[in-house]
Every structure is written in structure tokens, then in C-alpha cells.
C-alpha positions, 0 to 999 in steps of 0.5 A: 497530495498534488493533483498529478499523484491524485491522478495517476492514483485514478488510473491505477486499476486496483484502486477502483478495483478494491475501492481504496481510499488515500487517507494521507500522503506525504513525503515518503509516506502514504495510508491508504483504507481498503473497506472490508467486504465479505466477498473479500473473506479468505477461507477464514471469515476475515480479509484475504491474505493476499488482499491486505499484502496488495493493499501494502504493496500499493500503499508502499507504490504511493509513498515512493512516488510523493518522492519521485514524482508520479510519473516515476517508472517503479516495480515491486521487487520484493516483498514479506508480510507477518499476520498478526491477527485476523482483520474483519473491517476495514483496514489501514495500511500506513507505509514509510519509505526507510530508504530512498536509494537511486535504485532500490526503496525498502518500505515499512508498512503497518497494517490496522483494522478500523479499531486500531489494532495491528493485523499484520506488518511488511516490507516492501521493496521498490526498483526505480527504474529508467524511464520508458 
């Protein structure tokens, strides 16, 4: 990771928000760790739905831009997510950029628990868009 991805990273809000931690990145790839909380719990005693589709999204968001470069201007424009099974640690997302087009970037992501154990997986695609 270059020090200009390891910093637009820190001033990324979510990423202090949910305390995600970039395990890996390189290119057009990225695993990022969300730490399990209950305060993070669903109406199952287990990881929010939503919060593990965030944590895909912006593990996809990571491996676009160690190809772009991290100044790239890029939005989500589409995404689906199938659960797998409930995740009550902490949990892994490992994205890989399947295309890297001038304009749209589909993502595959995998998501783990800490034990290693598929919680759900998503797609996630990106809109590279002109700079401002």
C-alpha cells in the first residue's frame, strides 16, 4: 500500500467509524477487517446486515483505487449481497476488481468470519468518474 492510499484511507469517515483495519492491498485487490461489536448486532445476535454490505462496498471502493490511484473521483453505482450464514466475530471482506473499465468496475467481494467461514459474498460495482 502507498503512503497516498494510507492516507485518503484515514480520511475516509466510515473507516474510523466502524474501526476497519486494511489487512492487504494490491493491485486490483483489497481485504479489509471490520472487529465485531454487539452494538454492531441486527435483530439476530449477529453482524448487521447492512454493516457487512458496508464493509463490501468499501473493500471494493479500496481495490479500485490501488489501480486508479487514490485521488480517483468513484461511486458506488450498484450492488448485491447473498448471506451465507450469521457472522459473530469479527469479519473479513476480501475484494478483486473483475474489470477494470474506463467507466464501470464490477468488484467480486468474499466475506469471512475470523474462523474462516463464508458469511456472505457481493458484487459491487464502481462508476469512474471525471475528476472535479
Amino acid at each position: 500500500m502507498t503512503p497516498e492510499l494510507e492516507t485518503r484511507l484515514r480520511r475516509i469517515p466510515i473507516f474510523s467509524t466502524l474501526k476497519l483495519r486494511l489487512e492487504s492491498a494490491a493491485a486490483g485487490a483489497a481485504t479489509l477487517v471490520a472487529p465485531y461489536e454487539p452494538a454492531f448486532d441486527g435483530i439476530f445476535e449477529s453482524f448487521h446486515g447492512g454493516l457487512l454490505m458496508t464493509l463490501a462496498d468499501t473493500a471494493a471502493c479500496v481495490a479500485i483505487l490501488t489501480l486508479t490511484g487514490p485521488d480517483a473521483v468513484i461511486t458506488t453505482t450498484d450492488m448485491n449481497i447473498r448471506f451465507l450464514a450469521p457472522c459473530r466475530t469479527d469479519a473479513s471482506a476480501a475484494a478483486r476488481v473483475i474489470k477494470f473499465g474506463k467507466t464501470l468496475c464490477p468488484v467480486a467481494v468474499e466475506l469471512r468470519d475470523a474462523r474462516g467461514t463464508p458469511v456472505a459474498v457481493a458484487q459491487v460495482t464502481y462508476l469512474r468518474l471525471a475528476p472535479r
